[in-house]
N, C-alpha and C positions, 0 to 999 in steps of 0.2 A: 504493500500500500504506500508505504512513503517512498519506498525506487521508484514507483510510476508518478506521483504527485513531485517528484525532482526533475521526473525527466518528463512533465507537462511545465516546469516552470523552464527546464532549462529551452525546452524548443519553442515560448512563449517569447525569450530572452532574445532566442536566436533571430527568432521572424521580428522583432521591433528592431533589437541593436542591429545586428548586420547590414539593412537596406540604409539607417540612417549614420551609422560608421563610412560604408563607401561612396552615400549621397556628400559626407562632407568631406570626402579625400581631395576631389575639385576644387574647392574652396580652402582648403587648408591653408597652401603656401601663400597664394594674394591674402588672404584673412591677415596672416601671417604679418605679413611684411609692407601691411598697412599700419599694424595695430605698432608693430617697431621703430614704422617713422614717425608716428602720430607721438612713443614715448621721447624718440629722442628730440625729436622739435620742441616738444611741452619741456623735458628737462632740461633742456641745453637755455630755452629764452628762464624758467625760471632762475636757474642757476647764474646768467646775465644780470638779471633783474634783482638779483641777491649781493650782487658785486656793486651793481651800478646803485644801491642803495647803503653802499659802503658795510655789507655782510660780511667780509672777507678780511681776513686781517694778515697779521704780519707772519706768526705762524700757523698753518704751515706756507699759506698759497704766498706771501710774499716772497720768502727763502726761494720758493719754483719758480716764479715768473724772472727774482736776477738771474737764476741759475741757467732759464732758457735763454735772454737776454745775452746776458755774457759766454755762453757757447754760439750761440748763434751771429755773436758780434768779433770774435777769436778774441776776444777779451782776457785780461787776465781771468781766472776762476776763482779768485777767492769772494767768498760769498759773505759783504756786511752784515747783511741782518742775521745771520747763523754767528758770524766772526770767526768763519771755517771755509778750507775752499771748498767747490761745490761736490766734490769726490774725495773731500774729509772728513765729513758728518756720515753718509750713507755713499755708500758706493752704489750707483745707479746708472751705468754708462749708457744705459737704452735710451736714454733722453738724447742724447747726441743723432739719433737718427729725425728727431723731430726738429734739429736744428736750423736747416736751410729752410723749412717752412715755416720758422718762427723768425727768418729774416725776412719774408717776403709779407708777412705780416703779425710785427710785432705788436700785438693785443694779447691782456692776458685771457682775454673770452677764446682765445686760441686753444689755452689748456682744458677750460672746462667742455670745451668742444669733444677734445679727444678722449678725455674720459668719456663721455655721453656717449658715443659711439663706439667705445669700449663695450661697453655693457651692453647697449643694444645689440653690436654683432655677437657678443656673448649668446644672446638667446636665438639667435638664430642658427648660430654651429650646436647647440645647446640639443634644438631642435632637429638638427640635421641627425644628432649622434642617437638620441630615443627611436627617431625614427628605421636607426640602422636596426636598434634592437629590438622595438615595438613593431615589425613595419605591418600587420594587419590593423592597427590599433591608430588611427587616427585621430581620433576625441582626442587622446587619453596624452599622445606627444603635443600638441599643441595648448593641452590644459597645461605639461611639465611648462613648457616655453611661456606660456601668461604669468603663470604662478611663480617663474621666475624673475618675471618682470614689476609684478605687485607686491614680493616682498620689500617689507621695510628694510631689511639686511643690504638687500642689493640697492635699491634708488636712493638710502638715504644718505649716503655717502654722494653720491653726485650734485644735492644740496649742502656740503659741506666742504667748501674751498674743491681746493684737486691734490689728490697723491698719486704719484708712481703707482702705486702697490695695485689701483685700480686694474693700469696695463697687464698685470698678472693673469686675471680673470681672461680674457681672452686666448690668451697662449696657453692658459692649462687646459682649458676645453680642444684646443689644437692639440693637445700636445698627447691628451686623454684619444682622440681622436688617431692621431697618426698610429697610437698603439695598438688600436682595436684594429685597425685594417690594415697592421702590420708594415707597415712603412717607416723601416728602422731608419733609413735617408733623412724624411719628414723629421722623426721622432728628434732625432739629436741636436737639427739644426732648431727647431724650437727647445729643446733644452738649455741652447746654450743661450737663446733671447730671452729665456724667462732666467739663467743664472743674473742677466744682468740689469734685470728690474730692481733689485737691490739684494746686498752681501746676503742674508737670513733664511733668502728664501731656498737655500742649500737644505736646509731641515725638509722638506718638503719633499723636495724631487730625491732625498736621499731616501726617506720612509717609502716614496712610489715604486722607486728601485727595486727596496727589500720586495714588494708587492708584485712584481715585476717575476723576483726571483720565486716568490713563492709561488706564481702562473709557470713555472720550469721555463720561462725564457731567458737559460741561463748567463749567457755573452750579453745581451742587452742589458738585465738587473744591473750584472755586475760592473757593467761599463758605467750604467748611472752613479751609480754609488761612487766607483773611484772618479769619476768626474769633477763630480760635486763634491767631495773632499779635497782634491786638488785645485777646484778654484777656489773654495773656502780658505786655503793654506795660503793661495797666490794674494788673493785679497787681504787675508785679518794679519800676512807678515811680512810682504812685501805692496803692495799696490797704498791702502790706505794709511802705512807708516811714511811712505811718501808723500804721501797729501797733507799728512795732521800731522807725520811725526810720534804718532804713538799708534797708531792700528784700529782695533776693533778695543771701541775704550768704554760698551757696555756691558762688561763683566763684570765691573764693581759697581752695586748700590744702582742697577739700572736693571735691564732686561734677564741679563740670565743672571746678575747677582738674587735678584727680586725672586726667582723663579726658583732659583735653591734655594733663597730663603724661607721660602713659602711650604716648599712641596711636601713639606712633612708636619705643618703645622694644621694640627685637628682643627682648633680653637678657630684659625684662619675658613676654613673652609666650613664649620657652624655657621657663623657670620656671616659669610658668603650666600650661603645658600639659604638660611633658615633664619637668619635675625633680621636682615634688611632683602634677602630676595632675589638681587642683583643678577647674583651670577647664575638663580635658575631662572628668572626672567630672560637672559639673553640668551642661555640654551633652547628654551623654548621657543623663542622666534627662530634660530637655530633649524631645529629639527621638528617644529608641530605643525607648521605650512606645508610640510611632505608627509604628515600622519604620522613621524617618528619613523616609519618604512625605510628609511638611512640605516637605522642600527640596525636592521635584517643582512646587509652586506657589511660586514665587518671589515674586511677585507680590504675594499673598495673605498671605506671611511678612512681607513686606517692613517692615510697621507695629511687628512685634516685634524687626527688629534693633536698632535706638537701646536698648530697654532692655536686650536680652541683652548686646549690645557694651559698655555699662557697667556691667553685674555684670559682665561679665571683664575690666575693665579698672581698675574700684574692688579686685576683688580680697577677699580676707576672708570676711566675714556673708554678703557680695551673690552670693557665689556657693556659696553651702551651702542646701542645697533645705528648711531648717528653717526659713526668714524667708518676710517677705512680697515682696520682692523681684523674682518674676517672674510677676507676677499682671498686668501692663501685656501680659506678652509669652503667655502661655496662650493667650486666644482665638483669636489669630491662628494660635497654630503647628499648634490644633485646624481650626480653619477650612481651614487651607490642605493639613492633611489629608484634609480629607475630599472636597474638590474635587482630591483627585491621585488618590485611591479612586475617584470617579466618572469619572474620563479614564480608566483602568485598565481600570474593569470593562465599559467600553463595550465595547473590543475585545476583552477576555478575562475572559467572566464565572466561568470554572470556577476564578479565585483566589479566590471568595470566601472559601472554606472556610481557606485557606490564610489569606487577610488576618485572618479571625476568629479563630482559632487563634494567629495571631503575636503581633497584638497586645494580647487578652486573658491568655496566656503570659508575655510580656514583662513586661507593667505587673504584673502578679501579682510577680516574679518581682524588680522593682525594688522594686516596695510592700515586699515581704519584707525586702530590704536594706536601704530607705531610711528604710523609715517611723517616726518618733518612739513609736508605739507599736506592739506586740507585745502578741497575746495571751497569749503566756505570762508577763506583766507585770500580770494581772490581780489576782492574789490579793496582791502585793504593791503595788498601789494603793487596795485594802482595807484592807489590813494600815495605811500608810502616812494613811487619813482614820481608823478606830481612834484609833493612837497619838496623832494630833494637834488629837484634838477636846476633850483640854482646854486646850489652847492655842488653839484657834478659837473656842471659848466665853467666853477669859478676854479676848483680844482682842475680841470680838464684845462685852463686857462694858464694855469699857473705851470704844469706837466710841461707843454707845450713850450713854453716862454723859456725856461729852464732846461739847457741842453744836458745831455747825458755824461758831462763830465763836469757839472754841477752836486756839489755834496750835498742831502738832505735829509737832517733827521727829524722823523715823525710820530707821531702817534700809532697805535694801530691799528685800527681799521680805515687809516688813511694811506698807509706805506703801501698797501701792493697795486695802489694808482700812481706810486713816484719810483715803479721798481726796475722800466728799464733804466737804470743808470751804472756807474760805474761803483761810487757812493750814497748808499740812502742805508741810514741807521734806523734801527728800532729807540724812540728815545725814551730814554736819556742817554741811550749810547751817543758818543764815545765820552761821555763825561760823566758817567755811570755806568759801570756796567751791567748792565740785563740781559741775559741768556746771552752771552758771549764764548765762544770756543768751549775747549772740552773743559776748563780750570780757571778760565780768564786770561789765558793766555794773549798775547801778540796785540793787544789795546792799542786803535789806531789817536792820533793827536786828534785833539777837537777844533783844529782847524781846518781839517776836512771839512767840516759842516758850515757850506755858504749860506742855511735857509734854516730853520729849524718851520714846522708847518704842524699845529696840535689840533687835536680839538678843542674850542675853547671852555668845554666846560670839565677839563682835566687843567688845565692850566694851575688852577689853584692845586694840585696834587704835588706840581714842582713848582710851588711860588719862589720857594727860595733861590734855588739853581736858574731859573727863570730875572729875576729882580738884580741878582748879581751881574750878569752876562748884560744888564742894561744897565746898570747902575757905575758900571766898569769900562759902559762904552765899544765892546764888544760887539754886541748885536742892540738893532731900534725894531720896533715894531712897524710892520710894514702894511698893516691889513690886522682888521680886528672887527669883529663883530659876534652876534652870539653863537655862532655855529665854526669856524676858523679864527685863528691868530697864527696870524705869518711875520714871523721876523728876519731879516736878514741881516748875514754881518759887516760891520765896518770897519775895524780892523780886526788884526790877528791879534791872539791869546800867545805871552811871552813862553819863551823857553820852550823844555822839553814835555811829553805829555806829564811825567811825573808832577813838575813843578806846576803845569796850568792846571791838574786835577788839583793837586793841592791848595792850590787856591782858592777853588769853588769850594770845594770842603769847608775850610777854614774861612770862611766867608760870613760875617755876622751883618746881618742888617742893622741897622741902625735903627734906636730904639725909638724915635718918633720921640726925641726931646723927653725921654721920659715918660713916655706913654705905649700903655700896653695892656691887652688882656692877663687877669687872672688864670687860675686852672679851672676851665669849663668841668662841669660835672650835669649830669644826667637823669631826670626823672625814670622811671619806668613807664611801660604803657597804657594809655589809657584808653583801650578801646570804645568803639560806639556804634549803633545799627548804622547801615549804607545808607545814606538821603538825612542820616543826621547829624546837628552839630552838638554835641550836650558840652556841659563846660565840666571838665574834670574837678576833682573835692582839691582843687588848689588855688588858693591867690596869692599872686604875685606882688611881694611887699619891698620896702626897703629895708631888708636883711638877707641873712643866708641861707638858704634851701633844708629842709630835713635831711636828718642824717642818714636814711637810706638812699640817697640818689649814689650816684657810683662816678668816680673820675673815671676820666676818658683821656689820653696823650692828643690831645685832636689839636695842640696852641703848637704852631711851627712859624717863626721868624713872623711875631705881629698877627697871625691868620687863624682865627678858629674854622675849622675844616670839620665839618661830619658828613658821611655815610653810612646813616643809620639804615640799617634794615628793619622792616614788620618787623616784630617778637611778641609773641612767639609765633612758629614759620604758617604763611598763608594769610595773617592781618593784614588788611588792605584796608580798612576806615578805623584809625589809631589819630593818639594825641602824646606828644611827648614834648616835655619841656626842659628847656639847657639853661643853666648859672652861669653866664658865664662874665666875670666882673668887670671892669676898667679900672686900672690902678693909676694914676697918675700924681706926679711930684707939685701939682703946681695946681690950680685952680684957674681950667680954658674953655675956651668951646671948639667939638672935636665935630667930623662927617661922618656918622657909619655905615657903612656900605654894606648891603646886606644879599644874597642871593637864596632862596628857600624852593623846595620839593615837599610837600604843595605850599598848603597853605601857612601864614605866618601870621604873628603876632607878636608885639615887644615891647615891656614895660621898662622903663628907666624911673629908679627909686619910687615906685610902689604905682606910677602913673603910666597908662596905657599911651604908647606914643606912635604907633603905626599898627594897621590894620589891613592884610591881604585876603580877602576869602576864597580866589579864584585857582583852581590846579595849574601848575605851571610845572619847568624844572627849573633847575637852579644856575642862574648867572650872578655871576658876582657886581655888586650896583644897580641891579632891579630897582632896590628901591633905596632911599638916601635919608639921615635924619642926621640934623643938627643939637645936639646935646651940649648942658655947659654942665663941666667937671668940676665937682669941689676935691681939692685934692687928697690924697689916700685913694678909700677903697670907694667906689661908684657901683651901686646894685644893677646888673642889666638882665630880663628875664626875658627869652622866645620861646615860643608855642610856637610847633611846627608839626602840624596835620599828613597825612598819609592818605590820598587818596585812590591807592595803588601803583605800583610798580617802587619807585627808587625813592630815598625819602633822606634828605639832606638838609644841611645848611652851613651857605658861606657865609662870611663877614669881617670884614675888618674897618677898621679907627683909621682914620686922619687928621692931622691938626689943623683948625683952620686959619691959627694963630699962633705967634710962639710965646710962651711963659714968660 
């Protein structure tokens, strides 16, 4: 009774799927290879549209665009904003093949291009290699090729700057490819284009190797293997000791310091998994948009655990599905689903429908959760190139004006618009150093830098190093408004870098005749419903605050400076008040200048003397009050409101007279 009620279902199965499996084999590949330019047109302009809205910052996509830049100009290679040359940091020489077309047009929307089209041709060989193995199974390859396309794994990375590692993804699906249809020719010369997407990715093709050898293709395995350990050896001891002078310098306290640090720590991997979630939320997009049907081919996974096992074991960026990160371990986890699909459907072809169903569902279903963009984010990515095209004009004015042997240090999500040059620092480089070479090595003089170009509402961040550099007559202010401050310089900074860094260092401003902030300290928060204003259980008098408010280091050279965030995380309609006093020697009348995230309020000795209700963000001198000081201690209180997002306040004194 139940063999005939199987085999009425199964020949129910056969007469619906078979005529609509080969009705859509005609339609597959145009289906196909509409749906692949429709993704790479949509993520190549948003990705554009991500840049051209000042998205992009200095690491990583700035470090790429010099690095294409100066290969493609025979330029020297040493890389400013890394402060390494460009085959110091990562050894990645496949960039060199993109060079003559990054001379004919040097745009960095050049790189986000080629990633985009990375990925996209990805599903398309993707699709070629299912259907070698699937080939009665139509639905079921071009489901694999969507669902590779709607993972958040895969797209979301092409909205986040550009890396090499992308290029990878391509070549291993070649390279997966040249091996199944035995083409050992194919196979090696793609071996040696993916050795050179970068030094690491030697783990990889040495584990496919072993996988290789364990298929008994024993000359091929074994050729991989010692390949890939002999360029490993050429690279970490000769090739990048040449460029950096020290090799392969993440062994300590980085990549595989981290990763022995980790690999035996229980406590680590609770944490990971079971106290905050992390690292099984990222396996899960991982492997549950294929049904988990990955871990059915062991085998075939096998090349993808080294990198998975080190995003979970690095921890952080490496395992959040917005980086580049797990583009080593994709192929694989694809591949070796689609050979657990084919074990499957041999003895039970009536899951098709079911496998089609799952895992187009799924990945839809993850894309929704995971994915960096949403269409209902559209009109506010409109809204957002609007507003900022006269600042993409004025920069794009400034690029232009300024030839490429012009030094210029910037902010960062302004640097990878000033990055063809020969000099463009991340700043405060070179007169601080931040993320500079492997130790801080090799500090260029800060006379490099003919421009310095910030945003201006970081400015107050380096008031002081900033004040000096004008005050010293070094660099004037060229250009200033609320969104840019461009300076350029007038003369040169004495002596060696030593002695000009030492300078700025030991650089005191001057104290405004005696005039100066006290130590600001801090209320706690005082939350309140959305739409309302309620006045928190405090008045602002002329005295000192209760003893539970908490100091805060925020008084740097005359400038009270905060960057409060919500507390506790996710308040977005909060009320927080700051002490923060005026000490002065003499009895004057001072200007205070004040800039607040959102709204503000400020009493001076117990009396209410400026009043903002409206959300803004914070520029320094928004608003201005005139104050006369009795000399000592002067009571100054601000209320500064939070109506979401970043929640600040600048401010400083000036005299308007002298004592």
């Amino acid at each position: 009774m139940i063999a005939t009620s199987r085999m009425l279902i199964h020949e129910r199965f056969v007469k619906i799927w078979e005529p609509l499996n080969l009705k859509f084999r005609q339609y597959e590949a145009p289906l196909l290879a509409v749906i692949v330019l429709v993704f790479a047109t949509f993520f190549f302009l948003k990705a554009a549209q991500i840049h051209h809205v000042f998205g992009t910052s200095a690491y990583d996509f700035g470090i790429f665009v010099q690095n294409f830049w100066l290969i493609s100009t025979l330029n020297e290679t040493f890389n400013t904003v890394r402060g390494l040359n460009a085959f110091g940091d990562h050894f990645q020489p496949l960039q060199i093949v993109f060079a003559p077309l990054y001379r004919v047009f040097p745009s960095p929307l050049l790189l986000l291009l080629i990633q985009v089209i990375s990925v996209a041709w990805s599903a398309v060989i993707l699709h070629r290699m299912a259907r070698y193995q699937l080939p009665k199974h139509h639905v079921i390859t071009f489901a694999i090729a969507i669902a590779f396309l709607i993972n958040p794994v895969v797209h979301n990375p092409l909205l986040w700057h550009y890396h090499s590692l992308v290029l990878a993804c391509p070549l291993f699906f070649l390279w997966i490819e040249a091996y199944l249809f035995r083409d050992d020719r194919r196979f090696f010369i793609l071996l040696i284009l993916l050795l050179m997407v970068r030094e690491d990715i030697v783990v990889t093709t040495l584990c496919f190797g072993l996988v290789v050898v364990y298929h008994r293709r024993w000359r091929l395995g074994v050729a991989t293997i010692l390949l890939s350990l002999a360029w490993w050896l050429l690279v970490s001891k000769v090739v990048m000791p040449y460029f950096n002078g020290e090799g392969y310098f993440r062994d300590e306290g980085y990549t595989v310091g981290i990763l022995l640090a980790r690999l035996f720590d229980l406590e680590y991997y609770i944490r990971q998994f079971w106290e905050n979630g992390q690292a099984l939320e990222y396996l899960g997009y991982i492997f549950l948009p294929l049904l988990m049907l990955s871990l059915r081919s062991p085998f075939w996974l096998f090349p993808a655990i080294p990198s998975l096992l080190a995003n979970v074991l690095i921890g952080g960026y490496n395992t959040q599905i917005g980086y580049h990160y797990s583009v080593y371990a994709v192929p694989f986890v694809f591949m070796a689903a689609i050979m657990s699909i084919k074990a499957i459907l041999k003895t039970r072809p009536r899951l098709v429908p079911i496998v089609v169903t799952g895992i187009l569902s799924i990945t839809v279903w993850m894309s929704v959760n995971g994915s960096r963009f949403s269409i209902l984010n559209l009109d506010d990515s409109w809204r957002s190139w609007k507003r900022l095209s006269p600042l993409r004009e004025q920069i794009s004015g400034y690029d232009n004006s300024l030839g490429p042997d012009i030094g210029i240090s910037a902010s960062d999500f302004l640097l990878p618009h000033f990055a063809n040059r020969s000099g463009i620092y991340l700043f405060p480089n070179p007169w601080k150093l931040h993320y500079w070479g492997i130790r801080g090595e090799g500090q260029h003089h800060p006379n490099e830098v003919d421009y310095i170009i910030l945003n201006s509402n970081l400015y107050w961040k380096h008031y002081g190093l900033l004040e000096y550099l004008q005050d010293e007559g070094y660099f004037v202010i060229d250009h200033e408004d609320k969104k840019i401050t461009v300076l350029h310089r007038l003369k040169a900074e004495p002596g060696d870098r030593l002695t000009a860094v030492t300078a700025a260092n030991d650089y005191v401003k001057p104290d405004n005749d005696g005039l100066r902030f006290g130590q600001p300290v801090l209320s706690p928060a005082f939350p309140y419903p959305e739409g309302g204003f309620e006045e928190p259980p405090f008045n602002p008098g002329n005295h000192a605050p209760p003893g539970n408010w908490q100091d805060t280091p925020s008084e740097v050279d005359g400038l009270v400076k905060l960057n409060l965030q919500p507390s506790p995380k996710g308040l977005a309609f909060a009320a927080r008040y700051i002490y923060a006093p005026i000490i002065s020697e003499e009895a004057r009348e001072v200007e205070l200048l004040i800039g607040s995230d959102d709204t503000l309020e400020v009493w001076f000795e117990g009396e209410k003397v400026l009043e903002h209700l409206s959300p803004r963000s914070a520029h320094l001198g928004d608003n201005h009050v005139h104050l006369q000081l009795n000399p000592g201690m002067n009571h100054l209180y601000f209320r500064v409101d939070n109506r979401g997002g970043a929640w600040r306040l600048i401010a400083d004194i000036k005299p308007t007279q002298s004592p």
